[in-house]
C-alpha positions, 0 to 999 in steps of 0.5 A: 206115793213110794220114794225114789232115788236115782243116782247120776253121775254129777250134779249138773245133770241132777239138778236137771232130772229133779226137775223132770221128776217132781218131787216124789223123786230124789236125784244124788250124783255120785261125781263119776267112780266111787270104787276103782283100782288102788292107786298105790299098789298093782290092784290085780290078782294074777293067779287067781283069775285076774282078780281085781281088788276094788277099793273106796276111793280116797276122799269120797267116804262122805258122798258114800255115807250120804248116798247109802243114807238116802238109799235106805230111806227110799222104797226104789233107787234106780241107777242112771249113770251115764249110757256107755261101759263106764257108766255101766261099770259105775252103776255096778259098782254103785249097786255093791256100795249100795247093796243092791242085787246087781241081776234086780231091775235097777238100772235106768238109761237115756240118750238125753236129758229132757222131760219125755226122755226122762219120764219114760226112762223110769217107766223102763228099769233094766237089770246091770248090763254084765258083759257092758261091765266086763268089757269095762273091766277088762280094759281097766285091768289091760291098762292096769298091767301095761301101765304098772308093768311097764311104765316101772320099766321106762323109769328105770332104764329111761327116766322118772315120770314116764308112761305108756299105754295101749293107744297112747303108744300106738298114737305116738307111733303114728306122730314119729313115723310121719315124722320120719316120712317128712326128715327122709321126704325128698322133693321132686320138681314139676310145673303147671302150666296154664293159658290164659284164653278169652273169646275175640269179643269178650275182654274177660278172660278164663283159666286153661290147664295143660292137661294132655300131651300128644294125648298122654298126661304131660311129666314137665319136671324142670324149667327147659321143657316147660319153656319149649311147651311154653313155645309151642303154645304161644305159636298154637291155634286154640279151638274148643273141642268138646264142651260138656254141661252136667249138673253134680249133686253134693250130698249132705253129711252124717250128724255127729258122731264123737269122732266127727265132732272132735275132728270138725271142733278141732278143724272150725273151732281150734278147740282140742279133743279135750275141750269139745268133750269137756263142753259137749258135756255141758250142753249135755247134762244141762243149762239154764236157759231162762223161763224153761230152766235147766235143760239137756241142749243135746243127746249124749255125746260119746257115741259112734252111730249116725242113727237118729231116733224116729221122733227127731227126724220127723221134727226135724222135716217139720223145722226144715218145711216150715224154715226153707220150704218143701223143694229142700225136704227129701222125700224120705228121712235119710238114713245114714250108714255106720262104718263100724258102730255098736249102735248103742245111742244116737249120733250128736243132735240136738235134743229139740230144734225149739231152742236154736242157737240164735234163741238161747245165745245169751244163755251160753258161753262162748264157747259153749254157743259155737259147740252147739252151733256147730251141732245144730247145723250139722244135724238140720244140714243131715235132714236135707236135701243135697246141693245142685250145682251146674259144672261146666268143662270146656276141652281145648286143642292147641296142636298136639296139646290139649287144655281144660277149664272146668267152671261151677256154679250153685244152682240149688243150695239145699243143705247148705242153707243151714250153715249159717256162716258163723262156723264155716259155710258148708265146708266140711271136714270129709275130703270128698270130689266134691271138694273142687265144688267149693269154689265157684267159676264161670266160664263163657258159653262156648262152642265145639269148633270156636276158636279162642284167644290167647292173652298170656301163658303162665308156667308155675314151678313146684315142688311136691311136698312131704305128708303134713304133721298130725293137727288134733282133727287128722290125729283123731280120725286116723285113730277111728280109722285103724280101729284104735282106741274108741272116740272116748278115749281120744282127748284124755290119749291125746293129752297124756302124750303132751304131757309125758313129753312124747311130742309136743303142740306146735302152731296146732300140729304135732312134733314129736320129741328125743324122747318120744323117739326114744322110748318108742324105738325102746317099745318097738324092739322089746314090746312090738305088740305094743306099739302095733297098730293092728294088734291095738285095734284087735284088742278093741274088737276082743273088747266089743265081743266082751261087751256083747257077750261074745267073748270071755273077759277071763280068755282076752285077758290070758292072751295077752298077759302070757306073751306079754310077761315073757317080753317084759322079763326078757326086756329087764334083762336087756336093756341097759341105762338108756342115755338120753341126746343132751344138747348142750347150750351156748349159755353158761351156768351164773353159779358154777360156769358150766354150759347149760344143757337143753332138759324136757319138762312137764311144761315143755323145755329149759336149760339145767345146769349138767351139775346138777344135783350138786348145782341146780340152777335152772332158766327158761328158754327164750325165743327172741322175737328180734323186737326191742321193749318199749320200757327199757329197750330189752328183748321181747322174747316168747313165754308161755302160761302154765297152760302152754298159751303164748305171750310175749314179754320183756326179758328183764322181767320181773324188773321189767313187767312188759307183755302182750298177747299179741305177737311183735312184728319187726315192721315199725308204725308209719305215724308213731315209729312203734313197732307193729303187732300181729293182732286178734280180734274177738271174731277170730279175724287177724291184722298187723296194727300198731303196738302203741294203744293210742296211736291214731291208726289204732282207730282208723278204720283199716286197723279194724279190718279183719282180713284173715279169718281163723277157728283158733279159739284158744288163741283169743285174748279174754284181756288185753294183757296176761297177768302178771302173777301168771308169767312169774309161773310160767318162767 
């Protein structure tokens, strides 16, 4: 028998594969890109065609040598890196390395790692995929040329360490402006108001809204006409005018697609883009679980099709007859239309419905369970039929107003069957009509031409209320939606804008900072192209025609370089120093006197003293929490780890090592006068309990009630306390 190698990207995954093939195959990975830009230098060739300069990278001369030594000892080496343009652009690579004619039949591919995907992968090696690779290409050297361009620009006219970027300057476009949108929001007062009705022999009473005047939809803008409606109703006669009985459907949701499951985990899980990728890509390449040994739980997870392969559907209709019955199969396997998809692999499912989550839970981690939890539902909840439920609408008269109740009622389950309950019950991330259906009224049977009671009316004033700030999951889907960037790129886009400085995470929503605004208004006035929205989604789109061969990489390339270079030679021209907002402190430097100022790092903001370089002390900034320390009656004030997590602790730390996860409460203990804590429990629920550990009420049984659920994984303590070497780092 001949000897194969096949070349993978990490070694999870080869692990995996080596068992799949036996052993007349050797699996290697190469730990992703063994040949890439320089990082030193520009690394493009302008004039000569945009010709790139591919270099080894640093660090990796051992793996190189390995893997050249296993190629020339086997008879085929197939290249199996990941199914997408970055994978496609490594196995090019790889082939270079490697010596291997790049048009010879090198290339293999799957969409998930079990055995039969495997197996039949190698029985079908294709040549590289070229336009895949110049497509890659091509965004590489895009990024190469705003980024060692332009970035060079902001240090010299803003500040060092400074970045941008095709879509991360689009994204911290999308943050400022909503930003603006909430600073110029002007509130407008209205009130709802609502009649409290019940049947002259029925006690329990049901809801009515004002929904008509005079039969035009009312405007109650301030308190005086809401208190002449308010008059008028309690003088009124109520009579049911039409009673309307319908039964509504709620159709299930799409599996997976990147883009969803990096919304839906941010939204259910409280984990960031970064995180759902990172895990995803866990049960991807492979876990032990047991007996069956390593095994790929789910089908690639960057993709942006719903598409789902034949072969899954149809054990899935089987899983779902034999599990719920024949009334929740559909009577044909749904097919799922793509917004805008390259189609290229399937949506996110899970590779086989023999391993449920419940089977395998203590073969994964947390975190790794509810991701693929999250999936499992997802994909079984796709293949079934819809909801039923029974609505019912009563329309009421009351004089020249008219009222409405509207009451909901399950019926029929359907795919709501498959949630089951530890993730969020049915309750999607799509906002769809049939959002009211998520919480279920009744309402008595009634009669045109009855008349009801009136038991109380109650007006409510509002206000209405600016757009709200971008979490990770509105963030990500408005960048699906305007063609920004491609659900890959999210997690490392939404990182790096944290990490520059251009906004910050605040309770899981974004704010941007000075310097966001300032380096975007920089970029919108000399690079408006730039920091378009649209101009950035046709970008992507020239991208898609590369890859499908359609479009020179050679022409994009051209096109945007000549405008770009005009722009950038006029902005080194006209920008002057920018000078940064300084805040100065109300807190005086301890070596000099001068008052601190308010400066932006990596881990978010401190004082400095203005002195600086002559003078350069730094301190944190404290948040007081206005509660006093148990050990020596200072400050507990709010920290944070090096990985931006928030805890709490004294302020005369290191003298004083007191700290805590969870957050102080200025209300004090009933039984032992300690000062209360907002607590977290494992199962993400939330309570106020007593700070002092052995305080009684710690283990009365309303102290481990768990009244406020939450997604917010990240926020869980794993210890009691942080440890005390970390808060020495976080300053």
């Amino acid at each position: 028998m001949s000897k194969a190698l096949v070349v993978v990207e990490s070694p999870a995954k080869a692990k995996t594969i080596e068992k799949f093939l036996g052993k007349n195959y050797t699996v290697k990975a190469s730990m992703g890109h063994l040949r890439d830009l320089p990082k030193s230098q520009f690394g493009v060739n302008i004039e000569q065609g945009f010709e790139p300069k591919y270099i080894n990278i640093r660090g990796k001369g051992d793996l190189i040598k390995s893997l050249k030594e296993a190629a020339k000892n086997a008879d085929t080496v197939y290249l199996a890196t990941d199914p997408d343009r970055e994978g496609e652009a490594i196995a090019w690579h790889l082939a270079h390395i490697l010596n291997i004619p790049e048009h010879s039949t090198c290339r293999i591919e799957f969409n998930e790692i079990t055995k039969p995907a495997i197996q039949q992968a190698v029985k079908k090696p294709r040549p590289i995929n070229l336009p895949r690779v110049y497509a890659q290409q091509t965004r590489r050297i895009l990024d190469r040329i705003v980024g060692y361009k332009l970035s060079p620009l902001l240090w010299r006219k803003v500040r060092k360490g400074l970045s941008a970027g095709r879509v991360q300057s689009v994204a911290v476009r999308l943050i400022c402006d909503r930003e603006k949108e909430i600073q110029a929001f002007v509130p407008e007062e209205y009130w709802t108001i609502t009649a409290k009705l019940k049947e002259k022999n029925n006690a329990k009473g049901f809801d009515a809204e004002l929904v008509a005047v005079d039969g035009t939809k009312p405007s109650v803008t301030n308190e005086l006409q809401a208190a002449g409606i308010v008059d008028d109703l309690k003088k009124a006669e109520y009579v049911v005018s039409d009673v309307k009985k319908r039964e509504r459907k709620r159709n299930p949701y799409p599996p997976f697609t990147t883009s969803t499951l990096q919304q839906e985990a941010a939204r259910k899980l409280g984990f960031t883009s970064r995180k759902t990728m990172m895990v995803a890509q866990q049960l991807y390449e492979g876990l032990d679980i047991g007996r069956a040994g390593q095994v790929g739980l789910i089908t690639y997870m960057r993709t942006d099709s719903t598409r789902v392969a034949d072969t899954a559907q149809q054990e899935a209709r089987t899983y779902v007859e034999q599990k719920f019955g024949l009334d929740y199969l559909p009577a044909k396997a749904p097919v799922y239309a793509n917004k805008k998809s390259q189609d290229a692999h399937e949506a996110v499912r899970p590779t086989t419905l023999e391993l449920a989550p419940a089977a395998i839970d203590k073969n994964l981690s947390k975190d790794q369970l509810k991701l693929y939890t999250l999936i499992w539902e997802r994909f079984i909840a796709s293949q079934m039929t819809a909801a039923v439920y029974d609505t019912l609408t009563i329309e009421i008269t009351a004089g020249r107003y008219k009222l409405k109740a509207t009451g909901s009622q399950l019926k029929f389950p359907g795919f709501l069957a498959a949630f089951s309950g530890m993730i969020g019950k049915g309750k999607e991330i799509e906002q769809t009509a049939d959002s009211d259906l998520d919480h279920e009224t009744t309402l008595p049977v009634l009669t045109p031409g009855q008349i009801v009671k009136l038991s109380k009316i109650d007006p409510k004033q509002h206000f209405t209320e600016p757009p709200p700030r971008y979490t990770e999951a509105s963030l990500v889907k408005m960048l699906e939606e305007k063609g920004i960037g491609r659900p890959s790129t999210y997690a490392p886009t939404i990182e790096t804008i944290v990490d520059r400085g251009y906004v910050e995470r605040v309770e899981k929503r974004f704010f941007p900072t000075e310097l966001g605004f300032v380096v975007l208004d920089l970029l919108k006035q000399y690079f408006d192209k730039i920091v378009d929205a649209e101009f950035t989604a046709g970008m992507e789109d020239k991208l898609d025609d590369i890859a499908e061969g359609d479009a020179s990489w050679l022409s994009v390339l051209e096109q945007f370089y000549g405008p770009f270079a005009k722009d950038l030679s006029f902005a080194e021209e006209a920008i002057g120093q920018v000078e940064l907002p300084v805040e100065v402190s109300d807190i005086p430097c301890e070596n000099c006197g001068r008052m601190m100022v308010v400066k932006q790092g990596r881990y978010g903001n401190f004082l400095a003293c203005p002195g600086f370089p002559a003078c350069r002390n730094t301190k944190p900034i404290l948040k007081d929490t206005g509660v006093k320390c148990p050990k020596c009656k200072g400050a507990i004030v709010e920290r944070r780890t090096k990985r931006r997590r928030v805890f709490y602790g004294c302020e005369n730390y290191p003298e004083c090592d007191f700290n805590t996860w969870d957050m102080p409460l200025k209300e004090n203990c009933q039984v032992c006068g300690a000062f209360m804590v907002r607590h977290r429990y494992k199962n993400g629920g939330v309570a106020a309990v007593c700070s002092n550990e052995a305080c009684s009420t710690r283990q009365s049984p309303e102290h481990k009630a768990v009244p406020e659920k939450t997604g917010d994984d990240e926020k869980q303590a794993k210890a009691k306390k942080p440890a005390a070497n970390r808060r020495k780092k976080s300053g």
